[in-house]
GURO-390641 format. One record per residue (C-alpha): x, z, y; residue in three letters. Coordinates in steps of 0.5 Angstrom, whole numbers, padded with zeros to 4 digits, always signed. Layout:
BEGIN
XZYALA ...
***
This chain:
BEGIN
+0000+0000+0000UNK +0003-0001+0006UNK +0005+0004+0010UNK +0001+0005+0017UNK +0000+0011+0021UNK -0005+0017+0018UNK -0007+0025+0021UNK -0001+0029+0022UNK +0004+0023+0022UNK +0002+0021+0015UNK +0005+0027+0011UNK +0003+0029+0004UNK -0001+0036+0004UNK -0001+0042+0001UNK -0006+0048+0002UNK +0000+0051+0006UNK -0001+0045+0010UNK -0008+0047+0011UNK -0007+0054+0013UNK -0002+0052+0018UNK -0007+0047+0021UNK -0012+0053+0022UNK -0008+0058+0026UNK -0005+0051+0030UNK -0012+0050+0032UNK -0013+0058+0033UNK -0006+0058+0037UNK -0009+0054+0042UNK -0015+0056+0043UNK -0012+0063+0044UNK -0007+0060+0048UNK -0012+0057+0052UNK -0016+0064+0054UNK -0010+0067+0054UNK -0008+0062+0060UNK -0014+0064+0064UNK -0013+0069+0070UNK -0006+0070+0067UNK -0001+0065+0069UNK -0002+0059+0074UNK -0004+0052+0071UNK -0001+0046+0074UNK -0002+0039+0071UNK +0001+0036+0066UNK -0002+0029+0067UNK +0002+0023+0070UNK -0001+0018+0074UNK -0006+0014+0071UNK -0006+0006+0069UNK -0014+0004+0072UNK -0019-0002+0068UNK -0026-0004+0069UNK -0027-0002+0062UNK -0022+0005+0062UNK -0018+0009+0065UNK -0011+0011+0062UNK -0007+0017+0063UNK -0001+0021+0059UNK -0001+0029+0058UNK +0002+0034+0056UNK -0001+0041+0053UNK +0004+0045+0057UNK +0006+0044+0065UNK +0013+0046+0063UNK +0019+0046+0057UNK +0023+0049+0054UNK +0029+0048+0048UNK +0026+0047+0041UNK +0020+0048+0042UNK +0015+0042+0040UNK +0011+0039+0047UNK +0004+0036+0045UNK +0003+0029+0049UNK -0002+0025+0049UNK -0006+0018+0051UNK -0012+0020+0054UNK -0017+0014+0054UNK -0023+0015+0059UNK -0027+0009+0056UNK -0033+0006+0061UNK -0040+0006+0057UNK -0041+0001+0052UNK -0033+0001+0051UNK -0029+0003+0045UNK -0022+0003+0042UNK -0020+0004+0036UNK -0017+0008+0030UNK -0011+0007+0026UNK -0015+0003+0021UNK -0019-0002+0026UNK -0023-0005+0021UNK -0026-0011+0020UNK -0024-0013+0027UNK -0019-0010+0032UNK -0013-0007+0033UNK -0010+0000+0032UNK -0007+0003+0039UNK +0001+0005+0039UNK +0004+0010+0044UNK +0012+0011+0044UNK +0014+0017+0048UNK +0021+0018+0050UNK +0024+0026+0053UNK +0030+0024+0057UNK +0034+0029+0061UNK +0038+0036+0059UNK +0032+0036+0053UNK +0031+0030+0049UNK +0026+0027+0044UNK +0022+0021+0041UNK +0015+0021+0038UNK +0012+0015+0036UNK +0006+0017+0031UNK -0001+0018+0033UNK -0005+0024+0030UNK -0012+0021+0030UNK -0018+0024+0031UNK -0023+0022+0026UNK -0027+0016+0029UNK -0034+0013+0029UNK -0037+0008+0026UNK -0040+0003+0030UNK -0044-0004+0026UNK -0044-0010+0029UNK -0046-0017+0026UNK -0044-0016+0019UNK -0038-0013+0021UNK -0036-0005+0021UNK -0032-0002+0026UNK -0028+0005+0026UNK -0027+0007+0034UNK -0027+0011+0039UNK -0033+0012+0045UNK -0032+0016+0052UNK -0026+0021+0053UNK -0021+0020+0048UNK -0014+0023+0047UNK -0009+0021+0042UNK -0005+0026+0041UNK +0003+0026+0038UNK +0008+0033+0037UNK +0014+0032+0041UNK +0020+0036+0038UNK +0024+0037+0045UNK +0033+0038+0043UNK +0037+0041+0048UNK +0040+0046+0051UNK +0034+0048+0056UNK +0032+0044+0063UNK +0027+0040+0065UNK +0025+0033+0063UNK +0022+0027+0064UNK +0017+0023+0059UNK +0016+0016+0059UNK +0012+0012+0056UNK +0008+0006+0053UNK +0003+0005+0050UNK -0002-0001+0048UNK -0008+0000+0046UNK -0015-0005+0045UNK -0022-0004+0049UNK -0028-0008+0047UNK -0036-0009+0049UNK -0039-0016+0048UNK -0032-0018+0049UNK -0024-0015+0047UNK -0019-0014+0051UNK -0012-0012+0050UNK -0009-0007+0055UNK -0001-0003+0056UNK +0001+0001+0060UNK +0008+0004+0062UNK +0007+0012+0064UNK +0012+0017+0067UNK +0012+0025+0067UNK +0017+0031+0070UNK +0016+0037+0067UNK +0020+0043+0069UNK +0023+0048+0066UNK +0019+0055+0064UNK +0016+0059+0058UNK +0013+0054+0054UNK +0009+0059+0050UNK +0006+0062+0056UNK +0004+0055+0061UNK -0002+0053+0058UNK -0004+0046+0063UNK -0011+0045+0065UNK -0010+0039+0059UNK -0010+0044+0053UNK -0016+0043+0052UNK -0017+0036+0051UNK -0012+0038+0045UNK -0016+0043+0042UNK -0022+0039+0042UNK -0017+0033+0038UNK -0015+0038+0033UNK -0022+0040+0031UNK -0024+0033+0032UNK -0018+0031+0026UNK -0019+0030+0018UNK -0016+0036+0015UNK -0013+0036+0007UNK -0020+0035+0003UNK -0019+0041-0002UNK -0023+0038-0007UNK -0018+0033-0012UNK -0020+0026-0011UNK -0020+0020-0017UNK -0022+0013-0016UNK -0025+0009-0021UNK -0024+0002-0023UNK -0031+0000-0022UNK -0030+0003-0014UNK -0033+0010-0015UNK -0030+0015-0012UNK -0031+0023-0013UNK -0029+0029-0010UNK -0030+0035-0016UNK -0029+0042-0013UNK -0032+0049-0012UNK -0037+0048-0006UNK -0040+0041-0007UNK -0048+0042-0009UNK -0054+0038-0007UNK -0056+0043-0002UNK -0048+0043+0002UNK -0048+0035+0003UNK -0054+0032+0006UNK -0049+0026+0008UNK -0043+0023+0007UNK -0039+0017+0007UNK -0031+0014+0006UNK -0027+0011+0012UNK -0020+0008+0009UNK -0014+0008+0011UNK -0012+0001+0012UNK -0016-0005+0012UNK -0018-0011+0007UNK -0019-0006+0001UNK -0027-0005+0000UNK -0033-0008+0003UNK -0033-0004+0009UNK -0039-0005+0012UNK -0043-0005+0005UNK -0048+0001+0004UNK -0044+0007+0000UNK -0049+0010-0005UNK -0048+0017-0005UNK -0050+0021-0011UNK -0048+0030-0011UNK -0049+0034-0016UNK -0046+0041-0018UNK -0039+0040-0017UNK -0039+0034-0015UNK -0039+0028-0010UNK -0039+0020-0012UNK -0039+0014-0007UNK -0040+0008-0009UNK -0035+0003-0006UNK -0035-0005-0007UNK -0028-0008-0007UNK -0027-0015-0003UNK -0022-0016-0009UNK -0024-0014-0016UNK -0018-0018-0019UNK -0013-0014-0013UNK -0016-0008-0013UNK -0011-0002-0011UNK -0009+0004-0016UNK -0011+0009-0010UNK -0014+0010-0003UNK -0013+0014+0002UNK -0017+0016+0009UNK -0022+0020+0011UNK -0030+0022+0007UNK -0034+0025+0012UNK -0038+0030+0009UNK -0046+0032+0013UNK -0050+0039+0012UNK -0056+0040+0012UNK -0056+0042+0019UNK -0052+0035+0021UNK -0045+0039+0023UNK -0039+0035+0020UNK -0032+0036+0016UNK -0028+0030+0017UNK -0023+0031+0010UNK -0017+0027+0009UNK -0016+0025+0001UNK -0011+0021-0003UNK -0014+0019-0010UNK -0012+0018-0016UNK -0014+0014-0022UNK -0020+0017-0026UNK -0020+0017-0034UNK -0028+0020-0034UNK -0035+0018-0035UNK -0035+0017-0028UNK -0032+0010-0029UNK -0036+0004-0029UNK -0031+0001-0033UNK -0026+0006-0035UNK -0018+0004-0035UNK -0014+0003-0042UNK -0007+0003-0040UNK -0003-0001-0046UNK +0002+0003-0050UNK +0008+0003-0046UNK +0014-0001-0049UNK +0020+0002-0047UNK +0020+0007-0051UNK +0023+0005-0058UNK +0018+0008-0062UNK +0012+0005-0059UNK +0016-0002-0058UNK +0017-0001-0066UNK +0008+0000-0067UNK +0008-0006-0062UNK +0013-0011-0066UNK +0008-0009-0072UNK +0003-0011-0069UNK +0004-0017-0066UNK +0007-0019-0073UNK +0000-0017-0076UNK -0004-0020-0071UNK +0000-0027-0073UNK +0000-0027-0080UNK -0008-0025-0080UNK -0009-0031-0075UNK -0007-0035-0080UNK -0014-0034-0082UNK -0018-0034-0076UNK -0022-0041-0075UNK -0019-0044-0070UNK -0013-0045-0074UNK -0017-0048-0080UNK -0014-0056-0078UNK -0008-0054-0077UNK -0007-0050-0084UNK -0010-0057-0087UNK -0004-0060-0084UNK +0000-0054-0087UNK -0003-0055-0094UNK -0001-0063-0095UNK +0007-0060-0093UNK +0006-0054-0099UNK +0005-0059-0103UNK +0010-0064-0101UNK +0015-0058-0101UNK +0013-0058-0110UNK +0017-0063-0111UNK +0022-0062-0106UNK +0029-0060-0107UNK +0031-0053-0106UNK +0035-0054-0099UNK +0029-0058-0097UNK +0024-0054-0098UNK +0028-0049-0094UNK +0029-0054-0088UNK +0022-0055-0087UNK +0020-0047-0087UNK +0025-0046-0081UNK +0024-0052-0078UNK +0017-0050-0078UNK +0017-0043-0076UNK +0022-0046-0070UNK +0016-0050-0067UNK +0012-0044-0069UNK +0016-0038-0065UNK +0019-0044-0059UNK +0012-0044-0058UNK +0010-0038-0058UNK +0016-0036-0053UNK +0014-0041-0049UNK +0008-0038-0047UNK +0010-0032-0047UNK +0015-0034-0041UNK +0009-0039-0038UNK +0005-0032-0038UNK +0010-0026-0035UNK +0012-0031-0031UNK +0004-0033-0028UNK +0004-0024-0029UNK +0010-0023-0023UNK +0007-0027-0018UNK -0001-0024-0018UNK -0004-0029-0023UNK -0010-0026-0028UNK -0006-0031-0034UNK -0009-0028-0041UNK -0009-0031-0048UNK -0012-0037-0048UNK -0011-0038-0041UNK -0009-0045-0041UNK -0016-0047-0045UNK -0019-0046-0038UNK -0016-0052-0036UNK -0021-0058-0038UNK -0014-0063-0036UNK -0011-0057-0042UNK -0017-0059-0047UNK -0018-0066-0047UNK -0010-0067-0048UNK -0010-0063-0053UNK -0018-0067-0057UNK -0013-0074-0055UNK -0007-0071-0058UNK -0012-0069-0064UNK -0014-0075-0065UNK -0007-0078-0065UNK -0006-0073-0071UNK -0013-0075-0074UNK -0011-0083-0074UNK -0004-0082-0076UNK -0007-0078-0082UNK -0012-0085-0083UNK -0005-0089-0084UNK -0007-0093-0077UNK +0001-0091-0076UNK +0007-0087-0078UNK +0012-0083-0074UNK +0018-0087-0075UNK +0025-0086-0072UNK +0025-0094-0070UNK +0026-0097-0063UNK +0021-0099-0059UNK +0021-0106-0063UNK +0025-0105-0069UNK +0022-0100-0074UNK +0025-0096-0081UNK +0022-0093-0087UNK +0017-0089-0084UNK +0018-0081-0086UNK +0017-0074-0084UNK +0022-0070-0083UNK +0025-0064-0078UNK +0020-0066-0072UNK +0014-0067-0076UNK +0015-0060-0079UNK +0017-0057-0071UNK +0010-0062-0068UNK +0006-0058-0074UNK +0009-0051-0071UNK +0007-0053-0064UNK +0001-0056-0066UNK -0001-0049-0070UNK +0000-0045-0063UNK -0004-0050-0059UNK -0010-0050-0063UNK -0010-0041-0065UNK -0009-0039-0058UNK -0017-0039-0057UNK -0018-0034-0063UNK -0016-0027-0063UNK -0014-0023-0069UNK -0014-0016-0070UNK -0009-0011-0068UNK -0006-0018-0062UNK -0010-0015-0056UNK -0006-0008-0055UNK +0001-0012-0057UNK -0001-0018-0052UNK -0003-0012-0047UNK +0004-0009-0047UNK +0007-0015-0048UNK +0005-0017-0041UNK +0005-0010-0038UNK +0012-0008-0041UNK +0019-0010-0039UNK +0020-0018-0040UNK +0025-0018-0045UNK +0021-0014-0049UNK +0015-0018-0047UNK +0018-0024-0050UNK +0021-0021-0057UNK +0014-0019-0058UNK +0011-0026-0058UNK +0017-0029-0062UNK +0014-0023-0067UNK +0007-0026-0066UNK +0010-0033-0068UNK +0014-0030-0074UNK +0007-0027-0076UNK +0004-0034-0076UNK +0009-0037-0080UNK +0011-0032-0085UNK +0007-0035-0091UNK +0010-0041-0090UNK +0016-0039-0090UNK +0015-0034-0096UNK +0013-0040-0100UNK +0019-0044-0098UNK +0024-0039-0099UNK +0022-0035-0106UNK +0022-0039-0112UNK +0017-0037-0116UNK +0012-0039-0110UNK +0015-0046-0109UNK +0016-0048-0116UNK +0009-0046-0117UNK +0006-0050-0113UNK +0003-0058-0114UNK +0008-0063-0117UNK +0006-0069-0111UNK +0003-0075-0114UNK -0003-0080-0112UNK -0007-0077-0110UNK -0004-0073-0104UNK -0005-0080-0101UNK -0013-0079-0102UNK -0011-0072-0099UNK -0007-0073-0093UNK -0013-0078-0090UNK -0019-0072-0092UNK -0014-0068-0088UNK -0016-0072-0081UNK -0023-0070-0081UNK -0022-0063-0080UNK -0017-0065-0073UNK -0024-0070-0071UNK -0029-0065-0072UNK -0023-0060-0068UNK -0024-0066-0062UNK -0031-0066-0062UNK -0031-0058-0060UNK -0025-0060-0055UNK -0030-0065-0052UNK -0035-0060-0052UNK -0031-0055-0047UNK -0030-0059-0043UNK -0037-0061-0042UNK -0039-0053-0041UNK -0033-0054-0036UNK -0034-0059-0031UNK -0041-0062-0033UNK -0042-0068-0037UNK -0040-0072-0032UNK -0033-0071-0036UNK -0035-0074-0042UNK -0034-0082-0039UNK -0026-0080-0038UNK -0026-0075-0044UNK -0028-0081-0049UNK -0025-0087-0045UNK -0020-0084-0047UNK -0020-0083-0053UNK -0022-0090-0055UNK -0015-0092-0051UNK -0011-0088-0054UNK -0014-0090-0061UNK -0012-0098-0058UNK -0006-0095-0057UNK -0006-0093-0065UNK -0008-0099-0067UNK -0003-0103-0064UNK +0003-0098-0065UNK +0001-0099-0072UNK +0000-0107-0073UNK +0006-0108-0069UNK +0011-0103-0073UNK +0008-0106-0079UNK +0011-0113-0077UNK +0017-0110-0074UNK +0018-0108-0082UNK +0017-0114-0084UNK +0020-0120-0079UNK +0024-0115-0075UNK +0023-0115-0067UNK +0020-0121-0066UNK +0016-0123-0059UNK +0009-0120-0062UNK +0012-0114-0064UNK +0016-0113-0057UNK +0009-0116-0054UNK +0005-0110-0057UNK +0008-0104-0056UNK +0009-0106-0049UNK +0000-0107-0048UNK +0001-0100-0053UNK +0005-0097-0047UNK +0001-0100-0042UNK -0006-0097-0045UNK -0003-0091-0046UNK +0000-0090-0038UNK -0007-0092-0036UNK -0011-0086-0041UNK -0006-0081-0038UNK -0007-0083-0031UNK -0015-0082-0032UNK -0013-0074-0033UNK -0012-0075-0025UNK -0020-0076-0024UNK -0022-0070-0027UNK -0016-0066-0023UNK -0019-0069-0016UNK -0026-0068-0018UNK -0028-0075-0018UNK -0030-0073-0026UNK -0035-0067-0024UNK -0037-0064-0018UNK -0033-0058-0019UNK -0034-0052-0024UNK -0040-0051-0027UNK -0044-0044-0026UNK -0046-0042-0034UNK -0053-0039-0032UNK -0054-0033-0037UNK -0058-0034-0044UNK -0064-0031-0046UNK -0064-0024-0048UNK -0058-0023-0043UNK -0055-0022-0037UNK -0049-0024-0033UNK -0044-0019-0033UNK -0042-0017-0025UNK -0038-0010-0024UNK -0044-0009-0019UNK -0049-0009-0024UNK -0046-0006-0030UNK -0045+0001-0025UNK -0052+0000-0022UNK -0054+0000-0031UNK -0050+0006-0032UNK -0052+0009-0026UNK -0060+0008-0029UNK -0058+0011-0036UNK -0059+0005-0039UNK -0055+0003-0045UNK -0051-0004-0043UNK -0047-0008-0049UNK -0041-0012-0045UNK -0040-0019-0049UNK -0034-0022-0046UNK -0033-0029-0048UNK -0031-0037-0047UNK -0034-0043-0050UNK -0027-0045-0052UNK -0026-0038-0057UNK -0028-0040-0064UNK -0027-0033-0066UNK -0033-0031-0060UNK -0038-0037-0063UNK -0036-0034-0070UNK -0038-0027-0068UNK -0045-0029-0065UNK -0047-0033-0071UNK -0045-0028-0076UNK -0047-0021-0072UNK -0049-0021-0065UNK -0055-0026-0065UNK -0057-0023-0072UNK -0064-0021-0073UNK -0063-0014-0074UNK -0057-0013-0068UNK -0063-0016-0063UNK -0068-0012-0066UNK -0064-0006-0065UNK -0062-0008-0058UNK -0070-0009-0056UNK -0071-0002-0059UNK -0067+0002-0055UNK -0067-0002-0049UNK -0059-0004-0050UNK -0058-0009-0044UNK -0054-0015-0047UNK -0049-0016-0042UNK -0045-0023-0042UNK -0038-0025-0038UNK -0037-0031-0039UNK -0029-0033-0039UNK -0029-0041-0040UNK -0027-0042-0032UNK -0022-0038-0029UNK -0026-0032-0026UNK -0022-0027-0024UNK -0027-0021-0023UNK -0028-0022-0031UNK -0020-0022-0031UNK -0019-0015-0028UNK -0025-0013-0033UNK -0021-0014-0038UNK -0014-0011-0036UNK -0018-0005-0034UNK -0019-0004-0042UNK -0012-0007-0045UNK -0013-0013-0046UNK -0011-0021-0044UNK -0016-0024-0047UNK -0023-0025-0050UNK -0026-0023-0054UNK -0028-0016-0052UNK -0034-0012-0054UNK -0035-0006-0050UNK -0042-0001-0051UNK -0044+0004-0046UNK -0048+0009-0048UNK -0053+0012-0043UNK -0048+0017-0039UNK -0042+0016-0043UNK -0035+0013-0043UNK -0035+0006-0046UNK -0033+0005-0053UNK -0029-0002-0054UNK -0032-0005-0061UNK -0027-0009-0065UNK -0025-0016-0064UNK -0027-0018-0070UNK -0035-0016-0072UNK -0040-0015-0077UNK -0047-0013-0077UNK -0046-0005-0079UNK -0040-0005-0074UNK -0045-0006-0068UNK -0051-0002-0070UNK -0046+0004-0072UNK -0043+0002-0065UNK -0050+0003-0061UNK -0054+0009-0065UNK 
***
């Protein structure tokens, strides 16, 4: 938070802290009456600075000085009616006032921190103002040094008037002060620093915590429904919540809580500071300052789970763990399901292989695999560092990332169908076609590509830490993902037993390879869909264009590479690679249509479906708020593993029937285009990815389901 001015120059409180402003606001006041009848009053205020909007002078508290002692000045702002200044946060408009005082003489002294008093609140045209109105002092503690002797203050000051309009002011000021008994020379001004004392916040002696939904709570001894008629949160610095939205408040024994809005829920601070005004019944006021910490009760709307840390060894050993187990189980997670077709056509190939073949295909794999695995890893720490709300999956929020990866799908499928084969060749001379290490490597990061919308257990809390964590250690746990996704590969190419008992090749791989395209097809067919879902059917025409292109491309590479086996680089071959490259170049280009917009119209709002309501951070605290119980589905059209879960359990007859029963609200958040509020929902709870599944029973914590569900998971998660 950036470091602005504050009451009683922005130091740290402590209930000494609170004594000593107590018997400051005593003193003076006995110092006051106590100067009455006593001592001469001499004035302490130096010539002043005259506006049409106000009158501006400096003061003391004291008409005369002495060595050590600490000199209260002052800017006294004499406002005309109908104008204001404003506070060290101005809020949405306006500007903080600032004032330089400097003693110079035999004693010396700088002061630049203003304590400011707490301000009103003025509302106008949607916009909230934290000011001063009338006869206003802004006063500063001047610690004098010296050997004794009179002084000479000077200082400047700027500050910022406005009524219909706003007026930046300055001023330069200059007082002589004698040398005397500074305790006993109270000057005719001293009242106005009494009143400021008693108009500033003190240390609120209740502890303050912040939710992440934007609730905030003072809980101590003294709060009751019967001591608080009103209240309300001034924060210390600008940009942070919604100032001018309404702050819901709600008291009960112990406890108080505003609810405040964020401007940016992706952003949000950890904590705030500033000042809660707390009204009685009787309408008399107590300004309090406070410094929240981060809450972890009921009172969270969507309470946060900080991810295991990775520093220490022993968790960075549970999280390495992890991140191999949820590799290895993605392995069995749908969206991986047309690569693992490709895998099994190369375990086949593997049972008639040599030794050293076998073992070179499993690290040539597993090197896509984990290569992949750590490019994403550095894409995501590095989109992390600099404010990004990258998570798992991220990628497939980009509807340029979805259809790429449906054309390159359907290069694989018609490579499969024999249209054409991988090669070593030129561009017009070909050699006996054969899969080797890139083939193996392409496997590896096509696996990758296609698992990143699936999630399996134990991989939301490794991905968590490895993006909450230091980077390299961030990195190893994705590489120990990757490891986990290629491991079974690896097992049956390196143990004898596994590799020996595998089918021997023979003709009817042939029949099997041109099988294994249509699972990377009905792969694509989904892509396109997510598009769809994305940017609207407008973005079918680029999307399947495209394909027929690429599939030109396909059929000319194939018939030309055939013929350049056959005859060699003849001007036909030559001829039809060029055409190839030529519709491939003008398929790529066409991508740039959906990223200019000319495909679409923009992103497409997703309404909510039947029986279900969109998710904002607003509405579920609202729910919360009401007792009702709220089942949180974050989801994606392009998670395969959130589809699966609400075909096999959420939209099942008997969880709807539960969920109609006892009145659960079904709350969806919907994660196919970036949205950054669902982002933060995400983080708040640990993870970086969808799917998350999160019920709130009437007045509790939220209890965060597997990522994997069953019906009886959810039935027992909701009674």
């Amino acid at each position: 938070m950036t470091s602005m001015a504050r009451p009683w120059g922005g130091r740290q409180f402590s209930s000494n802290d609170a004594i000593g402003l107590m018997l400051r606001k005593l003193f003076f006041l006995v110092l006051l009456l106590s100067s009455f009848g006593h001592v001469p009053v001499f004035a302490a205020e130096s010539d002043p600075v005259v506006s049409s909007h106000d009158t501006a002078t400096l003061v003391t508290d004291r008409d005369s000085v002495e060595a050590g002692a600490t000199l209260h000045v002052g800017l006294r702002l004499q406002l005309k009616p109908g104008w204001h200044t404003y506070w060290l946060n101005a809020g949405d408009a306006g500007e903080p006032p600032t004032l330089k005082v400097t003693a110079s003489g035999v004693l010396t002294g700088q002061s630049e921190r203003i304590d400011f008093p707490t301000p009103v609140r003025i509302s106008e045209g949607g916009l909230m103002s934290y000011a001063y109105t009338g006869d206003v002092l802004l006063p500063q503690a001047l610690r004098l040094e010296g050997q004794g002797g009179a002084v000479t203050l000077k200082a400047h000051a700027e500050w910022l008037v406005c009524a219909a309009t706003c007026v930046p002011e300055q001023g330069d000021f200059t007082l002589d002060l004698p040398a005397g008994n500074a305790k006993a020379n109270s000057s005719a001004q001293a009242p106005l620093f009494v009143h400021a004392a008693q108009s500033s916040p003190i240390p609120s002696p209740f502890a303050a915590s912040l939710a992440a939904n934007g609730l905030l709570s003072l809980t101590g001894k003294g709060l009751s429904p019967e001591s608080v008629e009103r209240a309300w949160f001034m924060p210390s610095e600008t940009g942070l919540i919604d100032q001018v939205a309404p702050q819901k408040l709600n008291v009960s024994e112990g406890e108080l809580t505003l609810a405040l809005n964020w401007v940016d829920a992706a952003h949000k601070p950890a904590s705030l500071e500033g000042v809660v005004v707390v009204q009685d019944k009787a309408g008399q006021q107590t300004a309090l300052w406070i410094r929240t910490v981060q809450a972890t009760g009921a009172a969270s709307g969507s309470p946060a789970t900080t991810p295991p840390p990775v520093s220490a060894p022993s968790s960075l050993w549970q999280m390495l763990l992890f991140a191999f187990l949820g590799g290895l189980i993605l392995n069995l997670m749908p969206c991986v399901f047309p690569v693992l077709a490709m895998k099994a056509f190369s375990l086949v190939r593997l049972g008639g292989g040599k030794r050293h073949e076998q073992i070179t295909s499993a690290l040539a794999y597993t090197t896509g695999v984990m290569g992949s695995f750590a490019a994403l890893g550095v894409a995501m720490i590095l989109l992390r560092s600099v404010g990004s709300a990258a998570g798992w999956g991220f990628q497939f929020q980009s509807p340029i990332f979805v259809i790429s990866v449906a054309w390159l799908l359907i290069m694989m499928a018609l490579n499969l169908l024999g249209v054409f084969e991988f090669t070593l060749g030129r561009i017009g001379q070909d050699v006996t076609p054969r899969h080797g290490v890139w083939g193996d490597m392409l496997t590896g990061l096509l696996a990758v590509i296609v698992a990143t919308p699936c999630t399996a257990p134990f991989m939301g809390a490794a991905i968590a830490a490895a993006l909450s964590g230091p980077a390299w250690a961030g990195l190893v746990l994705f590489l120990a993902m990757g490891f986990g996704l290629a491991s079974p590969y690896i097992a049956i190419a390196t143990i004898p037993f596994l590799a020996r008992h595998m089918p021997k090749p023979g003709a009817w791989m042939a029949v099997l390879k041109q099988a294994l395209a249509f699972p990377l097809l009905g792969t694509a067919v989904w892509l396109f869909w997510v598009a769809c879902v994305q940017r609207g059917a407008m973005i079918l025409p680029v999307g399947l264009g495209g394909a027929v292109g690429l599939g030109l491309v396909a059929w000319l590479f194939g018939t030309t590479q055939r013929q350049a086996m056959i005859k060699g680089a003849t001007p036909g071959v030559i001829i039809g690679r060029i055409l190839a490259l030529l519709v491939l170049v003008i398929a790529g280009a066409s991508l740039a249509r959906i990223d200019n917009g000319v495909a679409s119209g923009g992103l497409v709002e997703t309404k909510a479906e039947a029986g279900s309501v969109s998710y904002s951070p607003e509405r579920l605290a609202g729910l919360r708020e009401e007792g009702k119980p709220v089942f949180v589905d974050m989801t994606a059209a392009w998670c395969i593993t959130c589809m699966v879960n609400e075909r096999v359990a959420l939209q099942t007859a008997p969880v709807q029937k539960a969920f109609k029963a006892q009145g659960v609200v079904y709350m969806k958040g919907d994660w196919t285009n970036r949205d950054e509020t669902i982002s933060a929902f995400l983080r708040e709870h640990g993870r970086d990815g969808v799917p998350l599944y999160v019920y709130y029973a009437p007045h509790k914590d939220g209890k965060i389901l597997p990522q994997i569900l069953t019906v009886s998971g959810v039935l027992d998660a909701i009674r």
